[in-house]
Structures are given as C-alpha cells and as structure tokens.
C-alpha positions in Angstrom: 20.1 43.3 35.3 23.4 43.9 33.6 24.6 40.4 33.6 21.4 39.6 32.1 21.7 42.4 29.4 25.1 41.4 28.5 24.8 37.6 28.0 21.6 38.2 25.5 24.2 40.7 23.7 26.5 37.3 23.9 23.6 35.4 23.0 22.5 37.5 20.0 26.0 37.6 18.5 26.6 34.3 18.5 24.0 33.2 16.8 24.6 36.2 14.0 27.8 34.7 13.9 26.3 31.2 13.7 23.7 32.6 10.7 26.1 34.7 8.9 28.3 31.6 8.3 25.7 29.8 7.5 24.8 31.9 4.7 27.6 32.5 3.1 28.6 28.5 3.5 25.3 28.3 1.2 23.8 25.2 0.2 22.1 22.6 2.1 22.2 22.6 6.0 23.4 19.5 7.4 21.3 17.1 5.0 21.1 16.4 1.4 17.4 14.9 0.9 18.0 13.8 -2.7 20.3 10.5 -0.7 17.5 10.4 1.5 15.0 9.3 -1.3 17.6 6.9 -2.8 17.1 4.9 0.5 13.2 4.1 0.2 12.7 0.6 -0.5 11.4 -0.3 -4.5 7.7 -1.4 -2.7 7.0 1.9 -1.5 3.9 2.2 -1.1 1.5 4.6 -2.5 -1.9 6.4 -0.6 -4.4 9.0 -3.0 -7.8 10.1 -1.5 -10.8 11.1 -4.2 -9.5 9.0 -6.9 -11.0 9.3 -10.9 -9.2 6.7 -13.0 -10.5 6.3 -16.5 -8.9 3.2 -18.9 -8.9 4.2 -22.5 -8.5 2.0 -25.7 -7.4 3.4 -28.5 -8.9 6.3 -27.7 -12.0 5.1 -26.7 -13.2 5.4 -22.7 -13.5 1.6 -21.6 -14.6 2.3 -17.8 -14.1 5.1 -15.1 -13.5 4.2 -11.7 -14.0 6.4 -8.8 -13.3 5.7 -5.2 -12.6 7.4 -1.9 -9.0 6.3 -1.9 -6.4 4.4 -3.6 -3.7 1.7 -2.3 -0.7 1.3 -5.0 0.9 -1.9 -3.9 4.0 -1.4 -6.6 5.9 -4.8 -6.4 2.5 -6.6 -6.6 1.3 -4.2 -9.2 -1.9 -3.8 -8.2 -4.5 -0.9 -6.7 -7.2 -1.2 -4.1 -9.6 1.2 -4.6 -11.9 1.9 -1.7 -16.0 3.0 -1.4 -16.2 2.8 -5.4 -18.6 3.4 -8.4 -17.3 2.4 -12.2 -18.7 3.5 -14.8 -19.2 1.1 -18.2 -19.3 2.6 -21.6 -20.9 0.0 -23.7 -23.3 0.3 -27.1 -26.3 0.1 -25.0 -25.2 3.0 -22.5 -23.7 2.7 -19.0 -23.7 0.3 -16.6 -22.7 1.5 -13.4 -21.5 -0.8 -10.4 -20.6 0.3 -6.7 -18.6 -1.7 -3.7 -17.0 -1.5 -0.8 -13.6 -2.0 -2.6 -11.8 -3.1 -5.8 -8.5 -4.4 -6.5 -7.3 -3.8 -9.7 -4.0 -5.8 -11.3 -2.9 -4.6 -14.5 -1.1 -7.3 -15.6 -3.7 -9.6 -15.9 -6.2 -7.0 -16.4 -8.7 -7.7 -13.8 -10.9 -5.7 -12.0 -12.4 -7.6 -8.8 -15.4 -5.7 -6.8 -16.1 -6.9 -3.4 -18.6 -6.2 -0.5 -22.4 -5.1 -1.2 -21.9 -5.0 -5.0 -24.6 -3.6 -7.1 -24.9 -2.8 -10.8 -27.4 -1.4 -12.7 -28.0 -1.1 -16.7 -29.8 1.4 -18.4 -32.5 -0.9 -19.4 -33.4 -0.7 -15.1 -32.0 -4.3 -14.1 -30.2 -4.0 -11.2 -27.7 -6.9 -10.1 -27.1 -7.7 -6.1 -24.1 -9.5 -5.4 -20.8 -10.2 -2.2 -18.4 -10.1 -5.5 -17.7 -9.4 -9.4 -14.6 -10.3 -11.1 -14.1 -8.2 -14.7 -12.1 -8.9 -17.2 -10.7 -6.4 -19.2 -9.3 -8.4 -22.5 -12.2 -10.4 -22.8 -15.0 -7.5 -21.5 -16.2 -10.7 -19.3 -18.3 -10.3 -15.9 -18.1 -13.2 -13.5 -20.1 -13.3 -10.2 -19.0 -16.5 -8.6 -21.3 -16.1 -5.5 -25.1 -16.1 -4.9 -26.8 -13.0 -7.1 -30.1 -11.2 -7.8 -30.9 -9.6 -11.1 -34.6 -7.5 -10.6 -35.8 -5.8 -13.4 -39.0 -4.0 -14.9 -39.7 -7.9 -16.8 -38.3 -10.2 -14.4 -36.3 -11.3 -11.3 -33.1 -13.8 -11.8 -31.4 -15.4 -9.0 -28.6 -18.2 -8.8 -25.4 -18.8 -8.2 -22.9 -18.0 -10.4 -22.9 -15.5 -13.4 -21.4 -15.2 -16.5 -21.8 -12.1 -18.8 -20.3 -11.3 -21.7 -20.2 -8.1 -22.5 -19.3 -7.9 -26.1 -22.3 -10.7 -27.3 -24.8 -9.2 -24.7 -25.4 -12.9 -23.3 -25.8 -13.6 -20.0 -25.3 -17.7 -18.2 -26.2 -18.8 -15.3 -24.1 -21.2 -14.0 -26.2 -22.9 -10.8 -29.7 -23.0 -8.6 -31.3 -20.6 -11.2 -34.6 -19.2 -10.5 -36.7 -16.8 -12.6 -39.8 -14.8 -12.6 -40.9 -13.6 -15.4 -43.4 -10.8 -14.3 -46.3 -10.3 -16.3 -48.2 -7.1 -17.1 -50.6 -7.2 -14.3 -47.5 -7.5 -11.7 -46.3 -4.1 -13.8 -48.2 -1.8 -12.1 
C-alpha cells in the first residue's frame, strides 16, 4: 500500500512539474493553428444549413432565396442551394417558386431550379415544371422542359417557356395547348 502511495506522490509531482513549465513557457502548446489554416487548399469547400439569401439592386430587394442548406463550390463560383423557395419581388407582387435544388453562379448571374418545380403568381397561376433557368440581367425565365400553367381563366401546357419578366409577356416555344375556361367551368 505504500509503494502505491508513493508512486501517485511521484506521479502527481511530475506532472505539476510538467504543468508548471508549461505555464510559465506560455503560449501555444505544441501547435500553432494559424499555419494550419494556411495549408487548406483555395477550393475549400463551404457547408450552411437554414440558408436566407436576398439579392439587392440598388437598394431594391430582386429575390430571396431560402433553402435547407447551402453548397459554396469557391473555384467554380457557384452555390447549390437545397429544398428551396424564392421569392420574386416584381410590380404585380410575388411570385414564389420551390425545388428540390438550385445552383446559383454569380458570374453569369443564373439561377437554375431543378426537381418538382412549381411557381405561383399572385394572380393564382401556378406553373409545374422538372426545371427553370433565371436570368438575373435580363429578369428572363426559361423552362426548357414540358410545363403546366393552371389558372382561375385557363390551363397552358407545352414545351418550352419563355417569360420575360420586365414586359410581362410570356412564349411558348413548342406542342402548346390551351384551355381557356369559361364561366360555367368557374364554379
């Protein structure tokens, strides 16, 4: 019982020893992390969770994008933005879109929403679509795919979409179809 007493008195005092050097060595122990950081490669990547990213134009809210998470690919310059709504600000009032994901690339200024897309207008149209491409500079909308537009006045479907969003005018590029619903289908 001794021995045992007397090696955790050795025990103890060498490692006050150990701390009390330690201390008055000061600094960092064994490892300076600032060199550390100077080692990550320029691409590092970047991972957020509950993301709100608004674009403003001289001073003026453009669109709002929220998503579950956010992908910063840095050399590539671009964000992928997963489970997401944006948000529109136009004249007319909001148009708000969801989808699975969005990839956002700042240099060219182009928002691309993919999987289950939807948007809907304040006038009640609601648009069905795989994918939407958006361009920023030109406030352009561009569903490449097959779409649906159903509405309180009518149903559109085709393939291929074109809407500009400064002129309000909407093209369809192919297979259109329309149904213009009159006031007995209304109620």
């Amino acid at each position: 019982m001794r021995k045992i007493k007397f090696l955790l008195l050795i025990s103890l005092a060498a490692l006050s020893l150990i701390c009390l050097v330690l201390f008055l060595r000061g600094g960092p122990m064994g490892f300076d992390p600032a060199k550390l950081v100077g080692l990550l490669p320029d691409d590092v990547d970047m991972r957020l969770s509950g993301v709100d990213y608004t674009e403003v134009t001289e001073g003026q809210r453009e669109w709002t994008l929220k998503a579950d998470t956010l992908r910063y690919f840095k050399k590539e310059n671009l964000m992928v933005f997963d489970r997401v709504g944006i948000t529109f600000f136009t004249q007319e009032g909001e148009i708000y879109m969801t989808g699975d994901q969005a990839r956002y690339n700042k240099k060219n200024k182009k928002v691309h929403l993919v999987g289950k897309v939807k948007a809907k207008d304040p006038k009640g149209y609601i648009l069905s679509t795989s994918r939407l491409v958006y361009d920023i500079q030109t406030r352009i909308v561009f569903a490449p795919d097959r779409f649906q537009i159903t509405g309180p006045k009518l149903d559109l479907d085709g393939l291929g979409l074109s809407l500009n969003m400064k002129e309000s005018r909407l093209k369809v590029l192919n297979q259109t179809q329309l149904l213009i619903k009159t006031p007995s289908q209304l109620l």
